[in-house]
C-alpha positions in Angstrom: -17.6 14.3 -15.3 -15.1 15.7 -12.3 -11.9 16.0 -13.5 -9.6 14.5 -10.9 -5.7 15.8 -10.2 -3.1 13.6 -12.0 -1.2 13.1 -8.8 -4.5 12.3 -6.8 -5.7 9.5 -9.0 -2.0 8.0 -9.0 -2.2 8.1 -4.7 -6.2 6.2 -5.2 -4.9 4.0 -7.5 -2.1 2.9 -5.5 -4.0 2.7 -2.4 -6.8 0.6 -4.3 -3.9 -2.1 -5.5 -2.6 -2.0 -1.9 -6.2 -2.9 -0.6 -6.4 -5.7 -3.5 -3.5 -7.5 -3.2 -3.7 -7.7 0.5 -7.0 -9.1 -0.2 -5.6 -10.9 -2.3 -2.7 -12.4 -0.5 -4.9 -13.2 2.6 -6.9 -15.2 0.4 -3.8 -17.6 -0.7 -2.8 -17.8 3.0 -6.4 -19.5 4.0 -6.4 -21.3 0.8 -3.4 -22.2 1.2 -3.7 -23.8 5.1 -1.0 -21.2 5.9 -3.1 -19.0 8.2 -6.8 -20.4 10.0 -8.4 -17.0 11.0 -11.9 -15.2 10.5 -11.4 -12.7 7.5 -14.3 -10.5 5.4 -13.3 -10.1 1.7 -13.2 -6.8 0.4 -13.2 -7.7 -3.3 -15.3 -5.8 -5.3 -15.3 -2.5 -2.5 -11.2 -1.8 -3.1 -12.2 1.6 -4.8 -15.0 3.2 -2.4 -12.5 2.5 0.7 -9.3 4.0 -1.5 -11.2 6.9 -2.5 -12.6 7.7 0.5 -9.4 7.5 2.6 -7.6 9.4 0.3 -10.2 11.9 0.6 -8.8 12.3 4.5 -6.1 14.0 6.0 -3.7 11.7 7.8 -5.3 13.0 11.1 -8.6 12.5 10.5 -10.1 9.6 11.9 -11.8 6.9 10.9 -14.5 4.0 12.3 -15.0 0.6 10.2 -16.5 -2.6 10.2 -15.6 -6.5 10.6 -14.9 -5.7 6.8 -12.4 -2.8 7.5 -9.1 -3.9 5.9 -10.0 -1.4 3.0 -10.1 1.5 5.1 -7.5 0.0 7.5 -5.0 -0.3 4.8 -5.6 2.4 2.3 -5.1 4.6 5.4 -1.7 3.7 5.6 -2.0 1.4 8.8 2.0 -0.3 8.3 1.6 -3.5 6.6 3.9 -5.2 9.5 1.9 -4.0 12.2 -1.3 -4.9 10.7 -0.6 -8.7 9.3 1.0 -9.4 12.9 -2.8 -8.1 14.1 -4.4 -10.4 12.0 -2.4 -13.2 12.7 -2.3 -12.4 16.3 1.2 -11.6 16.9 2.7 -9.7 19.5 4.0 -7.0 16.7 0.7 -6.4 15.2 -1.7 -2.7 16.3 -3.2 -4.4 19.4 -0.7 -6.7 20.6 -2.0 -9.7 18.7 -5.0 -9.9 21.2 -7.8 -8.0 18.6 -7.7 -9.8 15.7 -8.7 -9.3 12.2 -12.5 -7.6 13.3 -10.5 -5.5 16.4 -8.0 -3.8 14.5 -7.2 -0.6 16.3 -4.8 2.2 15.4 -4.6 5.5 16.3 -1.3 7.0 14.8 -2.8 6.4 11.6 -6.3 7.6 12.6 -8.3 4.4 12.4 -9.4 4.5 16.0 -12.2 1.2 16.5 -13.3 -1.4 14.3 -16.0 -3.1 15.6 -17.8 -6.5 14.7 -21.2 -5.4 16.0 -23.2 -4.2 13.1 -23.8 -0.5 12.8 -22.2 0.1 16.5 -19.3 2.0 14.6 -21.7 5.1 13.6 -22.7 6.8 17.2 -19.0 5.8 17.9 -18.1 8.2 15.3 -20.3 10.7 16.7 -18.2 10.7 20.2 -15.1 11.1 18.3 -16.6 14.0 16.0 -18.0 15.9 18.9 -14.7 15.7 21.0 -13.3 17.0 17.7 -15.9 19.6 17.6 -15.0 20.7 21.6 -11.8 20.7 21.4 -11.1 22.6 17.9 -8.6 20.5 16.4 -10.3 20.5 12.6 -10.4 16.6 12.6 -13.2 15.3 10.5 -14.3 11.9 11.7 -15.6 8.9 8.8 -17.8 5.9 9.7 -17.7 2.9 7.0 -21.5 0.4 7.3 -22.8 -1.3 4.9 -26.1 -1.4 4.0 -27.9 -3.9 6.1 -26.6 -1.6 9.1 -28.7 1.5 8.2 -31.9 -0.4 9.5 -30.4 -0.4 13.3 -31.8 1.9 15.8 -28.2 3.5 16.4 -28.1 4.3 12.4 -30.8 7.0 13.2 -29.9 8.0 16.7 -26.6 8.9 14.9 -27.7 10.8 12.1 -30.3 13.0 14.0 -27.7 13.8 16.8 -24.7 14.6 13.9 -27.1 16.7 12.4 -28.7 18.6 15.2 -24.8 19.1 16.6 -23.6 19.6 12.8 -20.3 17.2 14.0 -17.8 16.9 11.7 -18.7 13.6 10.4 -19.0 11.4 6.9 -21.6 8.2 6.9 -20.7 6.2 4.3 -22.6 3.3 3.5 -20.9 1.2 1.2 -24.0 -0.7 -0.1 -23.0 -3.8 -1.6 -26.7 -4.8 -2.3 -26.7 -8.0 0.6 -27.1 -7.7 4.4 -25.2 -11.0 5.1 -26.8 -13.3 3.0 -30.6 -11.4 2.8 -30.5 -8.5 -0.8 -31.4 -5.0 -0.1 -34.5 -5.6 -1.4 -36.0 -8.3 1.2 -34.9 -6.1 4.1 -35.3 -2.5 2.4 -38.0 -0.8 0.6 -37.0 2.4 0.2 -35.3 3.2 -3.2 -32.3 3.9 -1.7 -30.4 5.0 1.9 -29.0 8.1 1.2 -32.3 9.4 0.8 -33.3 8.8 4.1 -31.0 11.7 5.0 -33.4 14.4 4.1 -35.4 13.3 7.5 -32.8 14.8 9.7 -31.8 17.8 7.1 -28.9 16.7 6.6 -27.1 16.3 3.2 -27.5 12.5 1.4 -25.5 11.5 -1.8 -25.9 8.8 -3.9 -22.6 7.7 -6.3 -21.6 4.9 -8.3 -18.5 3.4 -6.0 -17.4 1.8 -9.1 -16.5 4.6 -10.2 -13.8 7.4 -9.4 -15.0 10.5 -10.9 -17.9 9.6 -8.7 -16.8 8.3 -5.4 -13.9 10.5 -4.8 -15.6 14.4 -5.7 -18.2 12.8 -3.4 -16.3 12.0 -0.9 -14.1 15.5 -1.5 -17.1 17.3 -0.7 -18.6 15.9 2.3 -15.3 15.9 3.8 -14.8 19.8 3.1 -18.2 20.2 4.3 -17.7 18.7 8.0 -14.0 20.8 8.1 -16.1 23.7 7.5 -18.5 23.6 10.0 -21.0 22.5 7.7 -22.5 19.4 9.4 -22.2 15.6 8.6 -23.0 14.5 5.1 -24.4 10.9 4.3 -22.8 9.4 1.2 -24.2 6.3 -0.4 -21.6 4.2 -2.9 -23.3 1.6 -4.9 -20.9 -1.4 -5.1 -20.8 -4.8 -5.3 -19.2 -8.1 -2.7 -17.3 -10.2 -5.3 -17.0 -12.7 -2.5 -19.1 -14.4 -0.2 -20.1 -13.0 2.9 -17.6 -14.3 4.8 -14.3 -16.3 3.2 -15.6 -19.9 2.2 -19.3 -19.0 2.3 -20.9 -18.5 -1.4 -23.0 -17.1 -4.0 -25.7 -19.7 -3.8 -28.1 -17.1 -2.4 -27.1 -14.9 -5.4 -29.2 -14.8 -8.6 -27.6 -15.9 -11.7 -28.0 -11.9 -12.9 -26.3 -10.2 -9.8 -23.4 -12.1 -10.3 -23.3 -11.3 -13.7 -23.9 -7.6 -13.4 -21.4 -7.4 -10.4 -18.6 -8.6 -12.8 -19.4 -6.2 -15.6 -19.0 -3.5 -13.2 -15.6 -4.7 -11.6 -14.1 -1.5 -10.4 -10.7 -2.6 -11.0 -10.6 -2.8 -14.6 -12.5 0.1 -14.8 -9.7 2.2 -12.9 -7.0 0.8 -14.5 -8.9 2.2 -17.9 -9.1 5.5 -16.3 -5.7 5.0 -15.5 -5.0 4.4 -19.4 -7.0 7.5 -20.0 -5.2 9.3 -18.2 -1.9 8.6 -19.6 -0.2 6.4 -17.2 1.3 3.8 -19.2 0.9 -0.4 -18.5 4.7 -0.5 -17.5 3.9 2.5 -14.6 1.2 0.7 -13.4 2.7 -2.9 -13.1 5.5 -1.7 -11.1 3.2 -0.1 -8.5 1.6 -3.2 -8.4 4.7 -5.0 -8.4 6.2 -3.2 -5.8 2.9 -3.2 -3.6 3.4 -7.3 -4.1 7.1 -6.8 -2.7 6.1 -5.2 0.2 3.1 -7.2 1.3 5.2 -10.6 1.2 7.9 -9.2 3.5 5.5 -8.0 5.6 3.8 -11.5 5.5 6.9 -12.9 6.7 7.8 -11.0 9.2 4.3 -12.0 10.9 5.1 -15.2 10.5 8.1 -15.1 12.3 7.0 -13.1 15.0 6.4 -14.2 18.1 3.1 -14.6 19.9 1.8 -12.4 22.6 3.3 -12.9 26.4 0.4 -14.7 28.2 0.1 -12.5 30.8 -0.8 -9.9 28.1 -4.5 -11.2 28.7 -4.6 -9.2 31.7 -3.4 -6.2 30.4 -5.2 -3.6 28.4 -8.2 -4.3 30.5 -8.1 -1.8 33.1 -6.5 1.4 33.7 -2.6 0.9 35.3 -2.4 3.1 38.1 1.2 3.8 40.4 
């Protein structure tokens, strides 16, 4: 098992509470009638994103789905600016006008989220080879899911990052279920990272539930494209602990998925690691509690922030010349 540094595991535990309770406080707020927007849960995938981000350097960039607010927060977008996104306030990353599947935000690296399935990986590609061009040492991750690698632009991508070595990660968080359809009704091969040896390019598959897993994974791959090395595709097996969608549910879910998905909650299973590691219950409450802290404020100040100008709609469309 890959030992992990003491103060590393504090920073992906703290950015794995910081993707739950954001999770779970936009949950309340739909529930609650307090908020009425499109939002993708991210329970049961709070450890792959964590890990993976804290794999980066600040610089690096990143490309992520409709379900992005893992990487999106873990990579340190500010909580105000991203709840006054998702609630479409003039404060939030894009001005209000992108919404909870267009968050964009370049001082913290996360450069397009995109709700077109699998779009996000030759994406990547453009920003790896600019990265490549110009020298700078960025390394460039895209987050899919599963149901993504069967798109033509999934193997355009890889063949291209491979052939041009880019400095770029594919990591397919494979949660088992394209949408509502499981992996194996529109899959047959045992799993995606093997499809990687096609191209000749380097294909993992880890147990996202798991840090000493996910994160050496996600060390290497991410030393690999800084080197020069090439692209690296890295497979973490996880689970959706929510439907599709919020308010969709597990109805298209056998009785024995759900079951095994909750045995192999990644939460309890870091916070043992935590344990383990001899962090102490009082330590880790206090992050959490403190996480809690800084999520409501930033709740409220989204709230009370003011909605986009309307003649913002014609802005940001085409380039402002003198």
């Amino acid at each position: 098992m890959a030992q992990i540094d003491r103060d590393k595991l504090l920073d992906i535990y703290t950015r794995t509470m910081k993707v739950n309770r954001t999770d779970e406080k936009f949950r309340e707020l739909l529930m609650g009638g307090k908020v009425a927007v499109m939002y993708y849960c991210v329970r049961g995938q709070e450890l792959v994103s964590a890990a993976a981000m804290a794999a980066l350097e600040k610089e690096d960039y990143v490309v992520c789905t409709y379900r992005g607010q893992g990487e999106q927060t873990a990579k340190g977008i500010p909580m105000e600016k991203w709840w006054g996104e998702c609630l479409g306030k003039a404060t939030g990353t894009c001005k209000g006008k992108g919404g909870t599947m267009h968050i964009t935000d370049p001082e913290t690296g996360i450069m397009v989220t995109t709700g077109v399935v699998g779009s996000g990986l030759p994406i990547a590609n453009g920003l790896a080879m600019a990265s490549q061009n110009n020298g700078d040492g960025r390394v460039t991750l895209v987050s899919f899911g599963d149901g993504a690698a069967n798109i033509g632009g999934f193997h355009e991508a890889m063949n291209m990052a491979q052939l041009y070595k880019l400095p770029v990660i594919f990591l397919c968080q494979n949660n088992r279920y394209g949408e509502h359809t499981s992996y194996a009704d529109h899959t047959d091969s045992p799993n995606i990272a093997s499809r990687a040896a096609g191209y000749g390019m380097k294909g993992v598959t880890v147990d996202g539930n798991d840090v000493h897993q996910i994160y050496p994974a996600m060390q290497e791959a991410v030393a690999r494209a800084r080197a020069g090395e090439g692209p690296t595709l890295v497979e973490a097996m996880c689970y959706r602990m929510m439907g599709h969608f919020f308010g969709s549910d597990f109805s298209y879910m056998p009785p024995e998925h759900i079951a095994e998905m909750k045995a192999e909650d990644p939460l309890p299973k870091l916070r043992q690691v935590m344990l383990d590691y001899q962090f102490t219950e009082e330590e880790l409450d206090a992050i959490v509690a403190d996480i809690n802290a800084q999520i409501d404020a930033a709740v409220q100040h989204a709230l009370d922030a003011p909605l986009p100008d309307t003649d913002e709609i014609y802005k940001d469309v085409l380039e402002e010349t003198a």
